[in-house]
C-alpha positions, 0 to 999 in steps of 0.5 A: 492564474496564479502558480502560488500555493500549487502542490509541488511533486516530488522529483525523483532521484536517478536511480528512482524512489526507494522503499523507505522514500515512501515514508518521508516524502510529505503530503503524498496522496493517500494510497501511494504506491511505489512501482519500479522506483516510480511513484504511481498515484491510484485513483478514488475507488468507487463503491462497488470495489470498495463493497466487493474488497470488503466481501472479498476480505470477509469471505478469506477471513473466514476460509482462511486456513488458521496461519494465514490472514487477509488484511485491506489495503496495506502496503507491502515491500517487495523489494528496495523499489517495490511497495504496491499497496494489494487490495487484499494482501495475505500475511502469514499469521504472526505469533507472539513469541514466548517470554524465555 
């Protein structure tokens, strides 16, 4: 058996991963979450929690109060060691600002 080829996974510094490593570290696997500095890799979602986050991320855009909104699956930064990725994080709403 041949070790040639085989992915090699990132080793972390002492001090563990940062937020902004997230972005550089190459072929990541999809969905990567960054908790306490570590890496934390999620397995493949089966269809029913993909249907019950689509149900769940439809019924919140619809009761959603006019500032807020319901995204799927996007990372958020907490803090330099912090990125979980929710299943339905909410943002407060975002308004462009008027040109002066």
């Amino acid at each position: 058996m041949s070790v040639q080829g085989a992915y090699r996974w990132p080793v972390p510094p002492p001090d563990g991963f940062t937020a902004a490593d997230l972005d550089r570290i190459a072929d990541l696997p999809p969905h990567t979450e960054l908790i306490d500095g570590g890496l934390v890799f999620v397995s493949p979602q089966k269809l029913f929690h993909m249907r019950a986050v689509d149900l769940l991320t439809s019924g919140l855009r619809r009761q959603a109060p006019d500032n807020l909104r319901a995204r799927r699956e996007m990372t958020v930064t907490i803090s330099e060691r912090q990125r979980p990725e929710p299943d339905v994080p909410w943002f407060t709403r975002m308004r462009t600002p008027t040109p002066i």
